[in-house]
C-alpha beads as a LAMMPS data file, in Angstrom:
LAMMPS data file: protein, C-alpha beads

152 atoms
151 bonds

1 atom types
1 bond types

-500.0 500.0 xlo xhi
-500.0 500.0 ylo yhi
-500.0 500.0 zlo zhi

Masses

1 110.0

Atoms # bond

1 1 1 -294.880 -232.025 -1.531
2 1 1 -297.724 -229.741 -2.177
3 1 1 -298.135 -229.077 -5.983
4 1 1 -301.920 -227.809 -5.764
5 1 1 -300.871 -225.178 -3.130
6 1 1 -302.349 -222.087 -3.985
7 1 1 -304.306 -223.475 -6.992
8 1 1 -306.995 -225.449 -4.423
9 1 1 -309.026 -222.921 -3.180
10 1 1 -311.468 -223.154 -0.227
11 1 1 -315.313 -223.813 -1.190
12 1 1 -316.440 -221.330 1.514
13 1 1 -314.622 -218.429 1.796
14 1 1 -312.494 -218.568 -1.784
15 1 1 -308.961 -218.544 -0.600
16 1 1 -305.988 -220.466 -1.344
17 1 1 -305.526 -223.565 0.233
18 1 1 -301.915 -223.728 1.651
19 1 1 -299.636 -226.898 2.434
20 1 1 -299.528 -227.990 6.170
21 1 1 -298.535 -231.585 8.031
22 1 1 -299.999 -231.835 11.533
23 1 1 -299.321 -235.247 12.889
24 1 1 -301.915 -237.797 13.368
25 1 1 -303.076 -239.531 16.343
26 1 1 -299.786 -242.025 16.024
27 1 1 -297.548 -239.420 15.769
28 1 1 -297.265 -239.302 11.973
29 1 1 -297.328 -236.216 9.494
30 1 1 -300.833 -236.353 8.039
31 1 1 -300.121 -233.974 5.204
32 1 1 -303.272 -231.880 4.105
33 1 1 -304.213 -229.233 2.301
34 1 1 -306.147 -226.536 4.182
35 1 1 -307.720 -223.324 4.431
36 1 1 -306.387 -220.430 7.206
37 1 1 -310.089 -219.788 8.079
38 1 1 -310.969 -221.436 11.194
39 1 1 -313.412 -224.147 10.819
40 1 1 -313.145 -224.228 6.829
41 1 1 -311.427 -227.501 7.129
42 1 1 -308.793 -229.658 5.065
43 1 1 -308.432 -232.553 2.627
44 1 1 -305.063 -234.821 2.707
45 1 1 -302.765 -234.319 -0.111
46 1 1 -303.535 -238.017 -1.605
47 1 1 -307.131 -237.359 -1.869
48 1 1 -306.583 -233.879 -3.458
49 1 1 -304.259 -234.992 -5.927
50 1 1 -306.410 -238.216 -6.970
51 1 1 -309.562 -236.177 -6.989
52 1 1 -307.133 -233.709 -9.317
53 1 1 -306.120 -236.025 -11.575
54 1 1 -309.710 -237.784 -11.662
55 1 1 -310.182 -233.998 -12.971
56 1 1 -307.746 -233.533 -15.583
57 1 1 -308.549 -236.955 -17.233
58 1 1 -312.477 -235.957 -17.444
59 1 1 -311.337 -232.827 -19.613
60 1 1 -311.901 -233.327 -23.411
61 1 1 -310.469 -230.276 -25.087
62 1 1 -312.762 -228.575 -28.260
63 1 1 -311.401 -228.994 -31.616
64 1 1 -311.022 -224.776 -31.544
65 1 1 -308.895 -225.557 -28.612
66 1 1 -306.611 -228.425 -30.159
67 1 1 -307.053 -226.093 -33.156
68 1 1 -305.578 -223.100 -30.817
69 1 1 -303.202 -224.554 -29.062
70 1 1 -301.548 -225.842 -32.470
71 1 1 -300.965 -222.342 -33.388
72 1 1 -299.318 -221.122 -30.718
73 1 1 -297.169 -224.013 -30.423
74 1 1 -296.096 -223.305 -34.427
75 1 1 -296.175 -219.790 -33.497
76 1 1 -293.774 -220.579 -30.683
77 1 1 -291.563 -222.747 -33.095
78 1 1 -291.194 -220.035 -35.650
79 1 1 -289.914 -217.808 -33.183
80 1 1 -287.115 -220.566 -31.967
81 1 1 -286.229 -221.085 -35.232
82 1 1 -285.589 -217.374 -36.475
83 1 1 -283.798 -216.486 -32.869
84 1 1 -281.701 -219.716 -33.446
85 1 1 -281.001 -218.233 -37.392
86 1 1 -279.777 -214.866 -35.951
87 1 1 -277.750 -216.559 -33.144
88 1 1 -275.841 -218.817 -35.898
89 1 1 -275.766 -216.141 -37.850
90 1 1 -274.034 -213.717 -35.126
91 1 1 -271.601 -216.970 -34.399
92 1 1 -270.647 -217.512 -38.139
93 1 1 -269.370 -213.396 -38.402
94 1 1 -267.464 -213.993 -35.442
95 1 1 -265.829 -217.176 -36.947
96 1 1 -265.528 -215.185 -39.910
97 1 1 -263.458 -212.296 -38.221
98 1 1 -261.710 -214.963 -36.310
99 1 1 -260.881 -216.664 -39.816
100 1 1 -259.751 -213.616 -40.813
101 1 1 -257.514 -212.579 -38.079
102 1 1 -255.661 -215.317 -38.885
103 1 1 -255.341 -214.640 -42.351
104 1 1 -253.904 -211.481 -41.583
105 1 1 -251.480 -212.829 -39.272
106 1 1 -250.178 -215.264 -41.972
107 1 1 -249.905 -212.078 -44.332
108 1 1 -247.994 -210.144 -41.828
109 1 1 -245.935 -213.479 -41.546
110 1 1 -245.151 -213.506 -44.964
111 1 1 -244.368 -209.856 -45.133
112 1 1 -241.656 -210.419 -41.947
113 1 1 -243.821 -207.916 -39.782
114 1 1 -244.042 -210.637 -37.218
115 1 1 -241.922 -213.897 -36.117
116 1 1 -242.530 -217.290 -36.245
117 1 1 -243.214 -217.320 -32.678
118 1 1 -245.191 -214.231 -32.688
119 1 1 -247.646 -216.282 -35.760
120 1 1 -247.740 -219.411 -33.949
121 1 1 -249.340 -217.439 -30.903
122 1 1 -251.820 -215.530 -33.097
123 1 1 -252.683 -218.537 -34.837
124 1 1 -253.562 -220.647 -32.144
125 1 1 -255.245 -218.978 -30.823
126 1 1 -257.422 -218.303 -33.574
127 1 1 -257.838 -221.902 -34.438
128 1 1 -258.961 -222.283 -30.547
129 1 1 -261.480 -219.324 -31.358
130 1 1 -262.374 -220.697 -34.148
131 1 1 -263.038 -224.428 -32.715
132 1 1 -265.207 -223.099 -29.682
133 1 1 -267.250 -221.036 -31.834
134 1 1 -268.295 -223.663 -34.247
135 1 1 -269.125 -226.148 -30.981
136 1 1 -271.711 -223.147 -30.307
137 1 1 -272.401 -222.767 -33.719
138 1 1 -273.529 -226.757 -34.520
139 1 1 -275.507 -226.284 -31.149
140 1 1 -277.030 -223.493 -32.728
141 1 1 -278.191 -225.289 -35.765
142 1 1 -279.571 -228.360 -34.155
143 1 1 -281.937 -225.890 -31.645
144 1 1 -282.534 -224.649 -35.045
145 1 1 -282.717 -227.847 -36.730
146 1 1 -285.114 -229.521 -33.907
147 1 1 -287.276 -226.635 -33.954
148 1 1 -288.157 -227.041 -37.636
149 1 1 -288.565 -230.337 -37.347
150 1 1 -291.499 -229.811 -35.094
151 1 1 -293.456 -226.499 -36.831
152 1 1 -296.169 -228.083 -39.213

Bonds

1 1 1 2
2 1 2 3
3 1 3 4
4 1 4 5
5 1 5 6
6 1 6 7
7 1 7 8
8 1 8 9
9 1 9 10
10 1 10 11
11 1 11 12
12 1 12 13
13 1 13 14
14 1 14 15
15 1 15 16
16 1 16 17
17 1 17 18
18 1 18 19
19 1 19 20
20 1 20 21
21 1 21 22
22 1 22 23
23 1 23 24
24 1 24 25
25 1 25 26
26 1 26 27
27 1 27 28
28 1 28 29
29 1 29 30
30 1 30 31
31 1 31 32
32 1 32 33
33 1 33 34
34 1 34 35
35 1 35 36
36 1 36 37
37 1 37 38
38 1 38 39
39 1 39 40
40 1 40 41
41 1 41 42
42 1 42 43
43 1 43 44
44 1 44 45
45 1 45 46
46 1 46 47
47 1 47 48
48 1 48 49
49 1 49 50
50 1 50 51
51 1 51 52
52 1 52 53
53 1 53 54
54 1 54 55
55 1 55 56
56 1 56 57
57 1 57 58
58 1 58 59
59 1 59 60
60 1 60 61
61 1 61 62
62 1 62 63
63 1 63 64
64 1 64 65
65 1 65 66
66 1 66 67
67 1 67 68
68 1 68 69
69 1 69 70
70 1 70 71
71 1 71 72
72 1 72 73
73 1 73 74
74 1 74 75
75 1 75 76
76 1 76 77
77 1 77 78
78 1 78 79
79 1 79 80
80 1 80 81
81 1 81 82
82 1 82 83
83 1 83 84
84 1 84 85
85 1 85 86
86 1 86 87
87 1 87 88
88 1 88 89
89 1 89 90
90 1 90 91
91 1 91 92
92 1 92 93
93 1 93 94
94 1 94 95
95 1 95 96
96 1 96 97
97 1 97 98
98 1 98 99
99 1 99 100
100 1 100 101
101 1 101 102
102 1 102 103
103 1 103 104
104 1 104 105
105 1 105 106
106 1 106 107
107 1 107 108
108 1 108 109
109 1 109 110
110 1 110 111
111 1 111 112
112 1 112 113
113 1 113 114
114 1 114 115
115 1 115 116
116 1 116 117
117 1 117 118
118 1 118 119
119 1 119 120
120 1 120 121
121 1 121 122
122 1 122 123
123 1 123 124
124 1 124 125
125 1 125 126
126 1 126 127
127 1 127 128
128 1 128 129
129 1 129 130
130 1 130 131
131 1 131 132
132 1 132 133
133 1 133 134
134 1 134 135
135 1 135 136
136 1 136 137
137 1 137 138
138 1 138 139
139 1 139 140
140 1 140 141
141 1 141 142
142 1 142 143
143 1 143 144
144 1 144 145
145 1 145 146
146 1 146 147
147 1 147 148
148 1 148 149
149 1 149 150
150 1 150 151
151 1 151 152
């Protein structure tokens, strides 16, 4: 209800305005923004947030800061993108263990060191592993994927 609160400051004394809602002379709430100095006044919310966005529309950002702002957004990317590379990375070793429990299990099958039942468990399981892991995996790669997308 009151977005500018504590970024409006008071033009006499310099302090945050806060959020308040006295009522009016009906009985409504007449919500303002005001100052806790007695006296300082208030301004409603509507005509704070017009004159606000009357504000932001009259700023024309330099060419330096269009310039700026590029950069860290591409710096920001590139830093997505090589987090999301480890994180895939991290998930495809884990599939790969997975992957290889399994294997193991279906050598120790083979060799009769465990049962049918005992490889059915143990395999199973792994493929359940193994099928949750790549769901994080893709998800992963498109963070990844959108990420690259945007870095010019």
């Amino acid at each position: 209800m009151y977005p500018l609160k504590g970024i409006l400051i008071c033009p006499l004394c310099h302090t945050p305005l806060r959020g308040t809602a006295p009522t009016d002379g009906s009985g409504k709430p007449s919500p303002r923004y005001c100052c806790n100095t007695k006296g300082h006044g208030s301004i409603s919310t509507n005509e704070a947030h017009n004159l606000f966005n009357e504000f932001l529309y009259s700023i024309t950002p330099t060419d330096e800061a269009i310039k700026l702002f590029k950069t860290i957004v591409n710096k920001m990317l590139k830093k997505q993108v090589l987090e999301s590379t480890k994180i895939a990375h991290n998930i495809q070793e884990q599939i790969d263990k997975i992957e290889q429990r399994k294997i193991n299990t279906l050598c120790k099958f083979a060799d009769g060191t465990i049962n049918a039942e005992e490889k059915d468990l143990i395999v199973n399981k792994c493929n359940s592993d193994m099928s949750y892991k790549q769901l994080e995996l893709d998800e992963a790669n498109s963070h990844k994927l959108i990420a690259e997308s945007q870095v010019e």
